[in-house]
C-alpha positions, 0 to 999 in steps of 0.5 A: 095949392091948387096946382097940387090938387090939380096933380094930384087929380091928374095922377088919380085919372091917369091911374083910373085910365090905365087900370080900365080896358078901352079899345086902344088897349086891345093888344095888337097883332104880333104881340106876345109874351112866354108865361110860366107855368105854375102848380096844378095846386094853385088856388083861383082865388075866387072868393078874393074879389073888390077893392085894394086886395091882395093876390099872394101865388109867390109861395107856388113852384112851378114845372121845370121852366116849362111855359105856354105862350099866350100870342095875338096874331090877325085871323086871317093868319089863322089856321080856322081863319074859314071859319071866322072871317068875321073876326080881326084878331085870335088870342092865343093860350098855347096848346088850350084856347084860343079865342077869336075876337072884334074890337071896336070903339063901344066893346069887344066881342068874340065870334067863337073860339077853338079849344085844343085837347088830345083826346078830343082833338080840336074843339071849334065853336062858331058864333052865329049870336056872338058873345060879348066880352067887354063894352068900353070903358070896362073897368072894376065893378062892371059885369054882365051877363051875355047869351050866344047861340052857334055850332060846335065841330066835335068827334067829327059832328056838327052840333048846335051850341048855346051858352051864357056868361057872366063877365066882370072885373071883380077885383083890383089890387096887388098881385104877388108872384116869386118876382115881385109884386105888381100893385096896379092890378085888375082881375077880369073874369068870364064864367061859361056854360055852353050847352052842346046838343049832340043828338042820340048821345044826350047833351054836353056842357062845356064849361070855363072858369077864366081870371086874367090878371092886368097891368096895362103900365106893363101890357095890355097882354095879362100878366096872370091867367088861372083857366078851366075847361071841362066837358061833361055829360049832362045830368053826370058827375064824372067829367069826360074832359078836363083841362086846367092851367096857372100861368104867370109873368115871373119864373116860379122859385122852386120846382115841383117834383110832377111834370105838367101833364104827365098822364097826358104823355100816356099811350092807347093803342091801337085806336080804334080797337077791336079785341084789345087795347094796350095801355101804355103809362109814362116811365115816371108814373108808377101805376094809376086807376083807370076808368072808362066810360060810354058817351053817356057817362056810364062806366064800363070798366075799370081797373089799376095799371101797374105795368109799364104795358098793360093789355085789357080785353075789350072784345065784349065792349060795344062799339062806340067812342068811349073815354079813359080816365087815369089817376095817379095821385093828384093828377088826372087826365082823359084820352079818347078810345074807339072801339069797332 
């Protein structure tokens, strides 16, 4: 009897040590995995949160065998490896983020990161107070709260930056996607708002919301990633910038009828502009309502584009850098314009 009991505790810690991040399961340089992208309308489940719940997204299509690859290389394989020669390693979200982090015995901290959009072009923030992400054993029911104080590289400026966030592991339980399902899961969350002081232009904040799901008997990569980023103005309701994306290990069942990203494949010319810009929609987007706004986050003009090309006056706008919002249905996105 005892030596089942005894089995039984083995298994039990077994099970608590798999489930928990430690430095051992820092995933290693080289690895990597293609997760398939999921509907934009997929839900964060943000309220799902403690012990033994269920995460269902096996009733979500996806685009078409689109993926995104989330890779671990060392930093200084790097393109920014200038810039954080602090750091070991750079976690990777193909075309969205990408993260550069420390892993030691007590935790894991990150010395900033780069965040990638086509309107702004790439987002560098550098960590001079770097931002904790975990301390060891991190494990269901731990959180904190963190600050971190650096510089951001954006629209060819060098601006100060400052943030908190909060960081937890808010849930374990079975993950459910078109594959299968996964029972050994952990859900780690990181909340930030970052403040960018950028002068004459008021302050922005950068914004993100990251669940990554684990199965460290599978990966010490995440089988699951829900992230959102925004840019905005402060004291604003209209984001200058959003980025948003749902990844997962198993290929969805079914497609959706939008591509990923449509709107992004959207064409202004010429940039900078002076008297005119063209706007120029993809071939599978019928028409959209178009917003642009200052710096400030004061529109400026708008209108719905109903042609494949459609040329707007913008001889009696202001110099500056502004922002063009498209909408099409569900889907939006912003693309940046300079006017001179």
């Amino acid at each position: 009897m005892k030596r089942n009991l005894l089995l039984v505790a083995s298994l039990f810690i077994g099970m608590t040590a798999t489930a928990q991040f430690t430095h051992e399961n820092t995933p290693e340089a080289g690895s990597g995995v293609a997760l398939f992208v999921l509907d934009s309308l997929a839900p964060s489940y943000a309220a799902v949160t403690g012990d033994a719940v269920t995460w269902d997204y096996s009733g979500f299509g996806g685009y078409a065998g689109a993926t995104r690859a989330v890779t671990v290389i060392e930093a200084a394989e790097s393109a920014f490896e200038a810039d954080f020669t602090g750091s070991t390693l750079a976690l990777e979200i193909e075309d969205m983020l990408t993260n550069f982090i420390t892993s030691v015995a007590t935790g894991r901290s990150s010395q900033g990161f780069v965040f990638s959009e086509p309107s702004f072009g790439d987002i560098v923030v550098k960590l001079t107070d770097e931002q904790l992400l975990m301390n060891y054993p991190f494990d269901f029911g731990d959180n904190f709260a963190d600050t971190y104080v650096g510089s951001t590289f954006l629209m060819n400026i060098n601006m100060p930056i400052t943030g908190t966030s909060d960081v937890a592991v808010v849930g374990r339980g079975t993950l459910i996607l078109a594959g299968g399902s996964y029972s050994n899961v952990v859900r780690y969350s990181i909340s930030d708002t970052a403040f960018i002081q950028t002068g004459i232009l008021g302050d922005m904040q950068l914004l993100r919301t990251q669940y990554e799901y684990y199965d460290h008997s599978i990966s010490d990569l995440p089988i699951f990633i829900y992230a959102s980023i925004t840019v905005i103005q402060a004291g604003s309701t209209e984001p200058m910038m959003e980025s948003f994306v749902v990844l997962s290990k198993d290929e969805p069942s079914f497609e959706v009828s939008v591509n990923e990203n449509v709107l992004a494949q959207t064409a202004l010319y010429p940039n900078p502009a002076s008297e005119v810009l063209n706007i120029q929609l993809p071939s599978s987007v019928e028409s959209a309502d178009v917003v642009i706004t200052d710096a400030l986050g004061r529109v400026v003009k708008t209108l719905n584009v109903d042609a494949v090309v459609q040329t707007i006056d913008v001889s009696s706008i202001k110099k500056g850098t502004y922002f063009v919002k498209m909408t099409s249905g569900e889907n939006s996105f912003v693309k940046t314009v300079v006017i001179k």
